[in-house]
N, C-alpha and C positions, 0 to 999 in steps of 0.2 A: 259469774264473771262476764263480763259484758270483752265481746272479743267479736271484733270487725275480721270478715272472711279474706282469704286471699283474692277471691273474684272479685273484691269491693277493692282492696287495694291495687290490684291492676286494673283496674277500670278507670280509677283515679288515675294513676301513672299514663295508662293509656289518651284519656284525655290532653293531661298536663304537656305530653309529649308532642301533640296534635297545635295545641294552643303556643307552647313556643318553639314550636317552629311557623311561625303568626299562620297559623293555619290552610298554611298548606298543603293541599294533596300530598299524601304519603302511601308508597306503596306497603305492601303488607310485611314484605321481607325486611322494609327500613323498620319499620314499624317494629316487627319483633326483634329485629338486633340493637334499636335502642332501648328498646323495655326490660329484655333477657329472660323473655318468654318462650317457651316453644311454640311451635307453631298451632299443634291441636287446643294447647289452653291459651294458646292469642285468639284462637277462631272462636272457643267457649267462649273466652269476656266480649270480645266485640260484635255476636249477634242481639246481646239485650240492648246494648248499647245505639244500636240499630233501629232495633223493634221500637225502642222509648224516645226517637228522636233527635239524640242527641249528637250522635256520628252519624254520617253516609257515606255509603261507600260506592264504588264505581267500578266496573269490571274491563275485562280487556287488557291491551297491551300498556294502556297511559294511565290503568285505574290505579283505588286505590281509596284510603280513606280519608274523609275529612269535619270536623265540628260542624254540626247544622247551624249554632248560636254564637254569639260572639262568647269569648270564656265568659265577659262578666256576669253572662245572662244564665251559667250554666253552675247551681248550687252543689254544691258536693250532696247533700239529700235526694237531690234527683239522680245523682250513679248509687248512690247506696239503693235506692229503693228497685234499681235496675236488679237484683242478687236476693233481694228478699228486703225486709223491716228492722227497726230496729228494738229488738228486744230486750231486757236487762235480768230479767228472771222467766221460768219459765210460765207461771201461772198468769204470766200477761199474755203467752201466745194461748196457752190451754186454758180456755176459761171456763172449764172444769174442775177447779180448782175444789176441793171439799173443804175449807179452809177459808176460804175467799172472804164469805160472809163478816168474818169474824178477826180477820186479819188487818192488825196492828200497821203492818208494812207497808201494803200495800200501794197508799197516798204516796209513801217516800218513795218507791219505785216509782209510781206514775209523775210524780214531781222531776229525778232522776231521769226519767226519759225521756219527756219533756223538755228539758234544757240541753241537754244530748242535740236533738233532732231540729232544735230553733239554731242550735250552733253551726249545728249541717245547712241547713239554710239560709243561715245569713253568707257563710263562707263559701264562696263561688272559686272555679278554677282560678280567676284573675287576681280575685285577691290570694291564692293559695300561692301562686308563682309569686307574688309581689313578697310576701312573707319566707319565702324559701330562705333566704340569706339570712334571715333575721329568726330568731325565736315567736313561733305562733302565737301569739296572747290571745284567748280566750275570756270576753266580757260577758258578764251575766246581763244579758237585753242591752 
């Protein structure tokens, strides 16, 4: 079962939250009372988020964080890949698999993830907010 983490999901949120408010600086407290985070697992999502360029953030009395990219430029696969990969079974992370060689499935999973991870990439903050009102549709390429 292919299941997106909560670190992935507030990351997004964190983002989206950054992007409309047209990205401006947001201190940490706004930040986690619009999200409904607490604050040690605000501080967990928003260092990858950091480290991978996507957010910065600014200390002191006036700091605070904000999107290094404009939303559009910023794909929902580059927050997921903040958290880890996207995986769909396990023998794509453990390629160990004893099976592998001889495995039926395996194309369909790689096909499966594939399309997964181009969706992530095409779909950026900007169009994610634009789409919020509306039902997400999902095109194959």
């Amino acid at each position: 079962m292919l299941k997106f983490t909560k670190e992935v999901d507030a990351g997004i949120n964190i983002c989206a939250i950054l992007a409309k408010n047209n990205n401006r600086q947001l201190q940490a407290e706004v930040l986690i009372a619009k999200s409904g985070l607490t604050k040690p697992f605000f501080l967990k999502i928003v260092y990858p988020l950091i480290k991978n360029n996507i957010i910065s953030n600014s200390r002191g009395k006036d700091g605070g964080y904000r999107l290094k990219k404009k939303p559009a430029d910023i794909s929902i696969q580059s927050i997921v890949r903040c958290y880890g990969d996207v995986e769909i079974i396990d023998c794509m992370i453990e390629k160990r698999c004893r099976i592998r060689r001889n495995c039926e499935a395996i194309s369909l999973f790689s096909a499966i993830r594939n399309n997964i991870i181009n969706t992530l990439k095409r779909t950026t903050i900007k169009s994610l907010l634009s789409n919020s009102k509306r039902r997400v549709r999902i095109s194959p390429r």
